[in-house]
C-alpha positions as CSV (number, residue, x, y, z in Angstrom):
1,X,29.6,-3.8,-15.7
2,X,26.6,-3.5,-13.6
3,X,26.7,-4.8,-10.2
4,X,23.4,-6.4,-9.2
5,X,23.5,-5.1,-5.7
6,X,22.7,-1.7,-7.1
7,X,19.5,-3.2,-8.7
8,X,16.0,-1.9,-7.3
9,X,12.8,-3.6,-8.0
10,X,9.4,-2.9,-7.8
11,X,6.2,-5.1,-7.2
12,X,4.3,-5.9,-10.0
13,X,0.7,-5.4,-10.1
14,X,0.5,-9.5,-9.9
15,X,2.9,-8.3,-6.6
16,X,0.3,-6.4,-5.6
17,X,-2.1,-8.6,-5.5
18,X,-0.2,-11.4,-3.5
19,X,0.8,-9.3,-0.8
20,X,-3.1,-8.2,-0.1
21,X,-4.8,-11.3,-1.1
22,X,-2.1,-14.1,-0.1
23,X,-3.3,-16.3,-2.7
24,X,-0.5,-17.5,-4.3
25,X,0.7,-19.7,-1.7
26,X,4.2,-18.0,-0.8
27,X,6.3,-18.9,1.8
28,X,7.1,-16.6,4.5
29,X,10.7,-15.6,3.3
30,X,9.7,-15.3,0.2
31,X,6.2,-13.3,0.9
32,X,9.0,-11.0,3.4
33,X,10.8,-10.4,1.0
34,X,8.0,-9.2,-1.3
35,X,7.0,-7.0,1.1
36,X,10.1,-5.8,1.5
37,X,10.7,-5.0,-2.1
38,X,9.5,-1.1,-2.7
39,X,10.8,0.2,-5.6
40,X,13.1,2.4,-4.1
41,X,16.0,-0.1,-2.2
42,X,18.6,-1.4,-4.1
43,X,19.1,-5.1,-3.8
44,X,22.3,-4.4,-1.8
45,X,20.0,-3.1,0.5
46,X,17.2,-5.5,0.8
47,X,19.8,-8.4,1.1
48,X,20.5,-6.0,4.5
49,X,16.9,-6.5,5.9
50,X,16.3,-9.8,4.1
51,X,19.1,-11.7,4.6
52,X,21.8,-13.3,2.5
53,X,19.3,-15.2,0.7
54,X,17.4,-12.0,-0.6
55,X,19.1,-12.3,-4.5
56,X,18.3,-15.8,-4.6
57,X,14.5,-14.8,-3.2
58,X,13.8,-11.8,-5.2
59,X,15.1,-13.7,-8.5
60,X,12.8,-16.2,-7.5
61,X,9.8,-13.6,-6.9
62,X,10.8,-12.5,-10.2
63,X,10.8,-15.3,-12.1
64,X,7.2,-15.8,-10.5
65,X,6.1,-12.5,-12.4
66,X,5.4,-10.8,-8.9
67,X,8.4,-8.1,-8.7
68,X,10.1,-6.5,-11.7
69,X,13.3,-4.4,-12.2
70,X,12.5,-0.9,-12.0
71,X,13.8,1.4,-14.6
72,X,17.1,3.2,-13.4
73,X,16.5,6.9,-12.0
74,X,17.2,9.6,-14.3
75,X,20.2,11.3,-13.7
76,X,19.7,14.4,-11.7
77,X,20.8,17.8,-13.7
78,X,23.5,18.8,-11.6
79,X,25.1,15.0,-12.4
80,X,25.4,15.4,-16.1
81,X,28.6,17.1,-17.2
82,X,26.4,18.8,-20.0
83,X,24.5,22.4,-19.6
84,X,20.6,21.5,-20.1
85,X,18.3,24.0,-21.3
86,X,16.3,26.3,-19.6
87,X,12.8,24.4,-18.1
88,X,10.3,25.6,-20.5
89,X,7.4,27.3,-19.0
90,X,4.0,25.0,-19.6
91,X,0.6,26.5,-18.5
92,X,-0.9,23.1,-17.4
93,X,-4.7,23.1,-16.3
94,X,-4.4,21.0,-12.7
95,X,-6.9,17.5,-12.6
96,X,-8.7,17.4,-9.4
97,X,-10.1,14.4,-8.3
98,X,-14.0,14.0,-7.3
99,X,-13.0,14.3,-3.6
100,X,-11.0,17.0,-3.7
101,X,-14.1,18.8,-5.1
102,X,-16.2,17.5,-2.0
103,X,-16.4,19.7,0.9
104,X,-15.9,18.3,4.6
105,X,-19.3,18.8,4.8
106,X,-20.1,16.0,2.0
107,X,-17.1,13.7,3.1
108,X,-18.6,13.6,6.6
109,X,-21.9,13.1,4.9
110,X,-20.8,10.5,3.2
111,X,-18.9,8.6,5.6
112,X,-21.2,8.9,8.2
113,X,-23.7,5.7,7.1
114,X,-20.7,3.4,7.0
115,X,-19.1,4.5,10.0
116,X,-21.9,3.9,12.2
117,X,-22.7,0.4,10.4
118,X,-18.8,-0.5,11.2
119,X,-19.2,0.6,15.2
120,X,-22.7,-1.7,14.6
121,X,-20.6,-4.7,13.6
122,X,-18.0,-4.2,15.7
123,X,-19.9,-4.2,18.6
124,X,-20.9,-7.5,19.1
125,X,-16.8,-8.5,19.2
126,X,-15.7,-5.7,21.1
127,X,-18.7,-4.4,23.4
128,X,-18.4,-0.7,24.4
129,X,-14.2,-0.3,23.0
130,X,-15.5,-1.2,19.3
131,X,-15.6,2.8,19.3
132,X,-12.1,2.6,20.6
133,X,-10.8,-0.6,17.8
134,X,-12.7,2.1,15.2
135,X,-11.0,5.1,16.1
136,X,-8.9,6.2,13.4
137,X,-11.9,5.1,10.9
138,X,-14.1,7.4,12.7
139,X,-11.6,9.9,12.6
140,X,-10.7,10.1,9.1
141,X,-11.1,13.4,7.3
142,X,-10.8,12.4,4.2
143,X,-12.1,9.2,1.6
144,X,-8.7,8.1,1.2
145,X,-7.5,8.4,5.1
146,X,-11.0,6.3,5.8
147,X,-10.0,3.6,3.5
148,X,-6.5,3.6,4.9
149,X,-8.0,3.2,8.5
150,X,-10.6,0.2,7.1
151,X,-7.1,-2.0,6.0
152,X,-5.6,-1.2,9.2
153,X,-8.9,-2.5,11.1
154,X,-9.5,-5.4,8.6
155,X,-5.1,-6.6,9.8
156,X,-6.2,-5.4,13.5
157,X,-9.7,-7.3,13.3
158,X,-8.0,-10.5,11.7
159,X,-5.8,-11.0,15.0
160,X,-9.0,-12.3,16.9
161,X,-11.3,-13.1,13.9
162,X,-8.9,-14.8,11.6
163,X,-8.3,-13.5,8.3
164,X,-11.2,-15.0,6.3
165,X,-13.8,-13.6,9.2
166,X,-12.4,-10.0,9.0
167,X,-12.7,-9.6,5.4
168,X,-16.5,-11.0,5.7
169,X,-17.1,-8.9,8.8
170,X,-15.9,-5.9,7.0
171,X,-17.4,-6.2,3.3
172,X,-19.5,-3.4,2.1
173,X,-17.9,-0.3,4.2
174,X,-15.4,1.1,1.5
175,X,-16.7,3.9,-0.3
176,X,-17.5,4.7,-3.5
């Protein structure tokens, strides 16, 4: 029989979306314990972070349509009792995404306008250390690490703006 400790779940894409937007009017167990659910920790384990209330929660979160059960791992080769065949050997032509394709040169290029307007709009909330609250944006090397570092200014941002005033604050930086 299956024990549901040893169930993992994952966040739906609904999941997704309440954990970034906050719309859906959680409360803060539950929204914890969506947080909390990755995909990768059994239920045995999240009832070790959440509480002794976590199967009663994630059910709950379920039920909701905001976490799922995610399918069971496959069973690793050396775990089946069964020889397997020999991996066959597929020539397969590697997708490279647009920025991978862009040179430093570009990214820096392209990041460069929307850097300098977030130090602008920073500034008049944080004089002369906006440079220093925009750090890791202005140091981002890549597209992706730069819209990393805007959610992690947008949370540090909300702390003194509020939530609502962060989001309007920082509108129209993400790239492309």
């Amino acid at each position: 029989m299956d024990d549901p400790g040893d169930r993992v779940y994952r966040k739906t894409d609904r999941g997704m979306g309440e954990v970034k937007s906050r719309s859906g009017g959680l409360s803060a167990r539950s929204r914890t314990a969506l947080i909390l659910v990755n995909g990768v920790d059994s239920l045995a384990a999240l009832r070790a972070k959440i509480g002794p209330d976590a199967d009663a929660l994630v059910e709950a979160l379920a039920a909701q349509g905001h976490v799922e059960p995610a399918a069971p791992p496959a069973r690793r080769v050396t775990d089946s009792p069964v020889p397997q065949p020999p991996p066959v050997d597929i020539a397969v032509e590697p997708v490279t995404p647009r920025e991978a394709e862009m040179s430093a040169d570009e990214v820096r290029d392209r990041l460069a306008p929307l850097r300098r307007e977030a130090i602008a709009r920073l500034a008049p909330h944080y004089g002369p250390d906006a440079v220093v609250v925009a750090g890791p944006l202005l140091q981002a090397a890549t597209v992706e690490d730069y819209a990393k570092a805007l959610e992690a200014l947008e949370s540090k941002v909300s702390v003194n703006l509020g939530r609502k005033q962060a989001i309007k604050l920082l509108s129209g930086l993400k790239p492309d």
